[in-house]
C-alpha positions as CSV (number, residue, x, y, z in Angstrom):
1,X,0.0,0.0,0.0
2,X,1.3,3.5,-0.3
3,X,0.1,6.0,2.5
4,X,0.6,9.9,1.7
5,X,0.2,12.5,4.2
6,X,1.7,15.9,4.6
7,X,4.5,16.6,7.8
8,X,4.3,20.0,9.1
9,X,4.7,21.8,12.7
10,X,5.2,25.3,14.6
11,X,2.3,27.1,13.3
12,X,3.0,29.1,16.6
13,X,-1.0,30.3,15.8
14,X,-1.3,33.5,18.0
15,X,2.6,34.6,18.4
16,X,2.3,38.2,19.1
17,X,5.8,39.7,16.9
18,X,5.9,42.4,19.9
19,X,9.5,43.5,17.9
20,X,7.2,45.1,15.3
21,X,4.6,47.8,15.1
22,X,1.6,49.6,13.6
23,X,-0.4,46.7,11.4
24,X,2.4,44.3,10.6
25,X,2.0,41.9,13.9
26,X,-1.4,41.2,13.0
27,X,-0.5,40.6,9.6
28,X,2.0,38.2,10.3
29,X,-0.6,36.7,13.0
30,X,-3.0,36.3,10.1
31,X,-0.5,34.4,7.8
32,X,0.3,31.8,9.9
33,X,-4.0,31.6,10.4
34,X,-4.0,31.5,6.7
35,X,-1.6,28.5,6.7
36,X,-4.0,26.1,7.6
37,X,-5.5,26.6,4.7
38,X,-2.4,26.3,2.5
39,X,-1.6,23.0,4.0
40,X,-5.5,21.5,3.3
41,X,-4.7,22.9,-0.7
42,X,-1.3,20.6,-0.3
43,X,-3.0,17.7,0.8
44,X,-5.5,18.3,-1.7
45,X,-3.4,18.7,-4.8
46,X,-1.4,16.0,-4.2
47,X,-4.0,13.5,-3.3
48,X,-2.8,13.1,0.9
49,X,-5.6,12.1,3.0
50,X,-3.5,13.5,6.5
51,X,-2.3,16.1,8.0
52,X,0.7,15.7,10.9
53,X,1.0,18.6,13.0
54,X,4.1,18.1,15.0
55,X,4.2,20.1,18.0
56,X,3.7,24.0,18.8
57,X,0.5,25.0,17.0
58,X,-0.2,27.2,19.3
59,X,2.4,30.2,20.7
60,X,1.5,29.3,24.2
61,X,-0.4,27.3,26.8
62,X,-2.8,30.1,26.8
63,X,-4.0,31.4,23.6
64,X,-6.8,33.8,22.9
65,X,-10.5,31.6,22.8
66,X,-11.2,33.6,19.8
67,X,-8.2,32.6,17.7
68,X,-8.3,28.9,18.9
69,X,-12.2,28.5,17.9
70,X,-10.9,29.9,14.1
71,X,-8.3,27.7,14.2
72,X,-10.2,24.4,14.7
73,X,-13.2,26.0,12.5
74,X,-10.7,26.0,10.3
75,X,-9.5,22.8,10.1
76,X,-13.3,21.7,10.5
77,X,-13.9,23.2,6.9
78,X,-11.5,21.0,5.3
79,X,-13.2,18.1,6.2
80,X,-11.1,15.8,3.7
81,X,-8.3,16.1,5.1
82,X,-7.9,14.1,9.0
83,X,-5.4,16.6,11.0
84,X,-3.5,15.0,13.8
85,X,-2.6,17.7,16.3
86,X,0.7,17.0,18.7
87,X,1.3,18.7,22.2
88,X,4.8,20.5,21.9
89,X,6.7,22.5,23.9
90,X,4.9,25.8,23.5
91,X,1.7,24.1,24.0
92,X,2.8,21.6,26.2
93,X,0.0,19.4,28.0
94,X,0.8,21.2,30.9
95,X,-1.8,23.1,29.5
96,X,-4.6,21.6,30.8
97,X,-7.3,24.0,29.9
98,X,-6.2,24.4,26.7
99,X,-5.9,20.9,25.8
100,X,-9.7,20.2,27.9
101,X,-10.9,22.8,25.5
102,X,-9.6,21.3,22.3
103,X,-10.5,18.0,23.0
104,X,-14.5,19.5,23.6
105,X,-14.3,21.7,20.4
106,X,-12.5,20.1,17.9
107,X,-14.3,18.9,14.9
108,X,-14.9,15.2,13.7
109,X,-11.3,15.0,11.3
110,X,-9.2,17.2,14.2
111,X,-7.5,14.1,16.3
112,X,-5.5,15.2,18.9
113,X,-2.2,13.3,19.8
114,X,-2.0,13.3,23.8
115,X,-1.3,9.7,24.6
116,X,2.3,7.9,24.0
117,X,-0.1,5.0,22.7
118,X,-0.3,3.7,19.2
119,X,-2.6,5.3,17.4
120,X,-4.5,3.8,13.8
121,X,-4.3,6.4,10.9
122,X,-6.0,3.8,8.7
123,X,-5.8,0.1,8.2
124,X,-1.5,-0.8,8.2
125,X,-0.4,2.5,8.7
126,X,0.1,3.4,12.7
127,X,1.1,6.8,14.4
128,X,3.9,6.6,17.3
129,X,3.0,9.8,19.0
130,X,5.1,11.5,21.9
131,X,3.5,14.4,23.0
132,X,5.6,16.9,25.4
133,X,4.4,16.7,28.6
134,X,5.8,20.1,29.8
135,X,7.6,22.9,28.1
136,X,11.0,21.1,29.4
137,X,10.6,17.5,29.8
138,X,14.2,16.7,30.3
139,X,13.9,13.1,28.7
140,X,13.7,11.1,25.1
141,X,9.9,11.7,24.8
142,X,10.3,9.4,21.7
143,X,12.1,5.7,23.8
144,X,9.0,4.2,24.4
145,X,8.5,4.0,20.4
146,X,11.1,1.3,20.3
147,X,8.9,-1.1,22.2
148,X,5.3,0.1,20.8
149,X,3.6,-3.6,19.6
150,X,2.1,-3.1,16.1
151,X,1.2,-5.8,13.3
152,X,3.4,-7.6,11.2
153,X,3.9,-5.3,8.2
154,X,2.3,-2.0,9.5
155,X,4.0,1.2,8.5
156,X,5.3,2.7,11.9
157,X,5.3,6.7,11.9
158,X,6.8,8.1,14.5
159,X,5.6,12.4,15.6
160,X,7.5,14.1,18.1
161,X,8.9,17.7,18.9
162,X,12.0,18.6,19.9
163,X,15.7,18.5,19.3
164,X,17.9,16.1,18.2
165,X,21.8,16.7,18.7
166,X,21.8,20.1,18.4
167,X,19.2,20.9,16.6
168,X,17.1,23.2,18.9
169,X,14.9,26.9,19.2
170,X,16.1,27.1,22.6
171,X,19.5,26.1,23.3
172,X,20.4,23.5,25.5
173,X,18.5,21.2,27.7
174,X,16.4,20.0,25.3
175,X,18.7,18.0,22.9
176,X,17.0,14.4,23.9
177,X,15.4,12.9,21.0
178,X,17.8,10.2,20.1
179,X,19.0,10.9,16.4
180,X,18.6,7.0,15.4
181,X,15.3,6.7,16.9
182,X,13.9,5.8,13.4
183,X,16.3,2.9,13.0
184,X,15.7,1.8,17.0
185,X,11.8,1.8,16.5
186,X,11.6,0.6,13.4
187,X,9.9,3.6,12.3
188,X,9.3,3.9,8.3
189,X,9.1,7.6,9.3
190,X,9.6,10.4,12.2
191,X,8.1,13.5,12.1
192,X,10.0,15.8,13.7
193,X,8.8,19.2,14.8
194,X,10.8,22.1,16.7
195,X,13.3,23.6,14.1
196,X,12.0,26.2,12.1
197,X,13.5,25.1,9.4
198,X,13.4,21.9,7.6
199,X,16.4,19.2,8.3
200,X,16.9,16.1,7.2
201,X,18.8,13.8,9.8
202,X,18.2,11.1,8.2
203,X,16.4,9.6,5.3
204,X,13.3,8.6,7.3
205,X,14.1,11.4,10.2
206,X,13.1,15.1,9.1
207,X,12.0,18.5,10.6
208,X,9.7,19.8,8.6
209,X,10.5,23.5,9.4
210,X,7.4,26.0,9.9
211,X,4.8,26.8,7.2
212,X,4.8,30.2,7.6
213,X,8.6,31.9,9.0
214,X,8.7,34.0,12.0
215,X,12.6,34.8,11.9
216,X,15.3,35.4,10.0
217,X,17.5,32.4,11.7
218,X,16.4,30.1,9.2
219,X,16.7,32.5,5.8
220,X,14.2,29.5,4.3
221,X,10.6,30.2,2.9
222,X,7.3,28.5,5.1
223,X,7.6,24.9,4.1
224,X,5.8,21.7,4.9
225,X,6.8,18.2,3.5
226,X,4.9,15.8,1.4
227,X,5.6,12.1,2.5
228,X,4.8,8.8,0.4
229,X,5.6,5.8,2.0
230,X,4.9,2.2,-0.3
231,X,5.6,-0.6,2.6
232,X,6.8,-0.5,6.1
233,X,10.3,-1.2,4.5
234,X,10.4,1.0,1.6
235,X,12.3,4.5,2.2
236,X,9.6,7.4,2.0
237,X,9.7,9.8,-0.9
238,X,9.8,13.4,0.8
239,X,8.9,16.6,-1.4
240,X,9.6,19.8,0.0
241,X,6.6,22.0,-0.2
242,X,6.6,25.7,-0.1
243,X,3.6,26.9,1.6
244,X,4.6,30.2,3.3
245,X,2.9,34.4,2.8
246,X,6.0,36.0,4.1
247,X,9.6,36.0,3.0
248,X,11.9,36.6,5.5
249,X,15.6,37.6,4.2
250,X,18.9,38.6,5.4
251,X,20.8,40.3,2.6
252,X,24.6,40.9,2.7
253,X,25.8,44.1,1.1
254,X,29.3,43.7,1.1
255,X,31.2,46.8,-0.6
256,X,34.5,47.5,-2.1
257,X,35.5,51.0,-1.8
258,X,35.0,53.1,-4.9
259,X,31.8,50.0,-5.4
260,X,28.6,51.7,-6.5
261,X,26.7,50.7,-3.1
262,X,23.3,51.6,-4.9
263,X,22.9,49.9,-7.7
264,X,24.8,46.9,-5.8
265,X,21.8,47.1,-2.8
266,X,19.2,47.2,-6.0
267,X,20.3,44.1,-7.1
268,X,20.1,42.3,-4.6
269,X,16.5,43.2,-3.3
270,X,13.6,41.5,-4.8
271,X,11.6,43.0,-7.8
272,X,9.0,45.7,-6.5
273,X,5.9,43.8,-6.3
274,X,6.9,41.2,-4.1
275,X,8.2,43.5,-1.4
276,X,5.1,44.0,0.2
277,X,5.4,40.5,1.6
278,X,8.9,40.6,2.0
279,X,11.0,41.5,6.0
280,X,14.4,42.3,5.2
281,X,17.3,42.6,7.2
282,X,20.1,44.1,5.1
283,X,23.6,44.0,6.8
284,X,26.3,46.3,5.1
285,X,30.3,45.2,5.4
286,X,33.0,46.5,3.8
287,X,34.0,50.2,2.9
288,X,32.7,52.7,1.5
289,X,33.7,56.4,0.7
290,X,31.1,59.0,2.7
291,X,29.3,60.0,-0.1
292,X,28.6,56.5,-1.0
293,X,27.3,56.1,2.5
294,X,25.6,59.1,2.7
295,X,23.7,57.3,-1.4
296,X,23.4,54.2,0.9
297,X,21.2,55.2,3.0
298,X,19.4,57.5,1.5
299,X,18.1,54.8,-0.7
300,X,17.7,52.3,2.1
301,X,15.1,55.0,3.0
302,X,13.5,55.5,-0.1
303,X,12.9,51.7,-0.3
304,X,11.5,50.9,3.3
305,X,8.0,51.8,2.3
306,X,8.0,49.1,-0.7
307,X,8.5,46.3,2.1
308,X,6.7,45.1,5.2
309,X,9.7,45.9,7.0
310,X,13.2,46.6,5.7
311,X,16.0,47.1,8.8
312,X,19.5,48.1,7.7
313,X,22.4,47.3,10.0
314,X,25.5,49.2,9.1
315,X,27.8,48.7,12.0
316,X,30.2,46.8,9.9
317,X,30.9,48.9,6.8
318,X,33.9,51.0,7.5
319,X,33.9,55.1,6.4
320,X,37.0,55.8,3.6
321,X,37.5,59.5,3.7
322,X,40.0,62.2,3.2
323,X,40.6,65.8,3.8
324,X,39.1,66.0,0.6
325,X,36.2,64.9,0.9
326,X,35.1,66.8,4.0
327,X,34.9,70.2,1.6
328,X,31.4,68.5,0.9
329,X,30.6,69.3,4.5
330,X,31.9,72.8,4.6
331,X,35.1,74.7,4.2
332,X,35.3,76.5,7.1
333,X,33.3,77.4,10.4
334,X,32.0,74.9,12.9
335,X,31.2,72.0,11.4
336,X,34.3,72.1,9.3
337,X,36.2,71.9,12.6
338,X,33.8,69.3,14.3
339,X,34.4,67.1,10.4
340,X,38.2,67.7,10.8
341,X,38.3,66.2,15.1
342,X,36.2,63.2,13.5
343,X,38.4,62.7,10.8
344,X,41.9,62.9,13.1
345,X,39.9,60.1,15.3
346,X,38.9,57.8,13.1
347,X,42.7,57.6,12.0
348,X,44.1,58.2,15.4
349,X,45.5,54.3,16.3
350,X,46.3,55.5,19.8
351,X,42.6,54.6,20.2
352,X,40.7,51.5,20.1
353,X,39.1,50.3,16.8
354,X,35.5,50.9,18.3
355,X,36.4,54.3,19.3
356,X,37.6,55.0,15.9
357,X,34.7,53.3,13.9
358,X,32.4,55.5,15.7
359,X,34.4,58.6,14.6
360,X,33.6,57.4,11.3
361,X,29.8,56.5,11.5
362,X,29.6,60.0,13.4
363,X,31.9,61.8,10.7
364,X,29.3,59.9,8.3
365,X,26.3,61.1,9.8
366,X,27.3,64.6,9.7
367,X,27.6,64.4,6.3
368,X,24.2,63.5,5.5
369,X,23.3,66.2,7.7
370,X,25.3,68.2,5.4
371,X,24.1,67.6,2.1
372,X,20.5,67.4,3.2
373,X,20.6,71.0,4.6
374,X,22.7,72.5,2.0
């Protein structure tokens, strides 16, 4: 028989993005809504009956009524489709009332995964679950697969969330899944939820990574995998999905000095359409000669509004001036004299290189405060 379901997990439904403002938060809160959606058109299109949700579809142990009654209605109206929710570390079964709530609310094809008991997807194809009991449990959730009594010739899936090795959101203490589990259990499969972006470990171990990103640690699109498995024996064909709203990048502007920093930025930004879905981090390194600073950031400026959000981190690209060039500030007065102390401090080596790096951001600053007032 071949059994086909889609692998997916850390929806993080509800997570707040309290390092944004004005409308964006709720934007990216709708997204990864949205996502539920995108994942019943996956399993749809490509003819999977299943849905694994491995661990963390909600932010926390106590998310808003509202958005978990969507959620499940959600779910509800893709009534084709069976979802199997997991308990993870975010929404741990510590979370008694959520969990009590769930289990009361949740349509007929929403199963929820709260027992380390076998559980029948449909006739030879069993579900290993090993839902977290706590946000930290401190142990191999996933050992008692290896002893889980199933029939001669069922496919074994295993669904758990956390890390293995070092594969973890946060840090140690939590690196207890045993990377070999597959092989121990006898697992044709193990879902692995956790990372936010996919992995493979193994060829029947993966993290599917999140279906809609929330950071730019991972510099993947939202992804969820599509699994075909043929016999309990037979390796499972994985194809890697890409089900995400939001791009989030970090681009690298690294300059050369005398480089045309604008045109080099332009290129690597995405065409103008797509911004609006697009959070960019753009990191400048390098040198650059003030003027091409002061052009740098000018157009950093002039393109923030074409993106949800566009940060621009220059701390690494180094200021090349001259003399010369501080006639473009003034030739006299004040602010020629300020131009000329920054200039003697960024090249003075009798002081640290932080000391002298902020000479030059500040030397560039007052630049651009130059040529916008002149």
């Amino acid at each position: 028989m071949t059994f086909r379901f889609i692998h997916s997990s850390d929806l993080h439904l509800g997570k707040r993005f309290g390092q944004f403002t004005g409308d964006l938060p709720a934007k990216l809160r709708e997204a990864r809504h949205a996502a539920i959606g995108r994942l019943a058109e996956q399993a749809r299109n490509h003819d999977a009956s299943t849905i694994l949700l491995a661990g963390d579809t909600f932010d926390t142990e106590t998310p808003a009524s509202d958005m978990v009654r969507q959620a499940l209605a959600e779910m509800g109206h893709h009534a084709s489709v069976r979802w199997v929710i997991l308990p993870g570390n975010h929404d741990s079964l510590q979370a008694a009332q959520l969990w009590s709530t769930l289990c009361a609310q949740a349509p007929r094809n929403v199963t929820l995964a709260l027992n380390a008991t076998p559980l029948e997807l449909v006739s030879g194809v069993t579900l290993l679950p090993a839902p977290c009991t706590t946000r930290r449990p401190g142990r191999d959730l996933s050992e008692w697969m290896d002893n889980a009594v199933t029939g001669d010739g069922t496919i074994r899936i295993g669904l758990a969330h956390g890390a293995v090795t070092s594969f973890s959101e946060e840090g140690a203490g939590l690196d207890v899944i045993a990377p070999d589990r597959a092989r121990r259990a006898g697992l044709s499969y193990l879902a692995l939820g956790d990372w936010h972006g996919g992995v493979e470990i193994d060829p029947r171990t993966r993290y599917s990574g999140t279906p809609e990103p929330d950071r730019f640690k991972h510099d993947r699109p939202g992804e969820a995998l599509l699994v075909s498995i043929e016999g309990a024996a037979a390796l499972p064909d994985v194809t890697v999905l890409e089900t995400g709203t939001f791009s989030w990048r970090t681009l690298a502007l690294d300059l050369l000095d005398g480089e045309d920093a604008v045109a080099l930025m332009q290129s690597l930004l995405p065409e103008a359409r797509a911004r609006r879905q697009v959070l960019v981090t753009l990191v400048a390194g390098g040198r650059a000669r003030l003027e091409a600073r002061a052009a740098l950031a000018r157009a950093v400026e002039n393109a923030r509004p074409d993106f949800a959000w566009l940060s621009f981190d220059d701390a690494a690209l180094a200021t090349e001036c001259d003399a010369g060039d501080l006639d473009a500030i003034d030739r006299a007065g004040a602010l020629r004299e300020a131009a000329d102390a920054l200039l003697a401090e960024a090249g003075d080596t009798a002081r640290s290189a932080e000391e002298r790096e902020i000479a030059r951001a500040a030397l560039g600053r007052l630049y651009a405060y130059a040529q916008v007032v002149a």
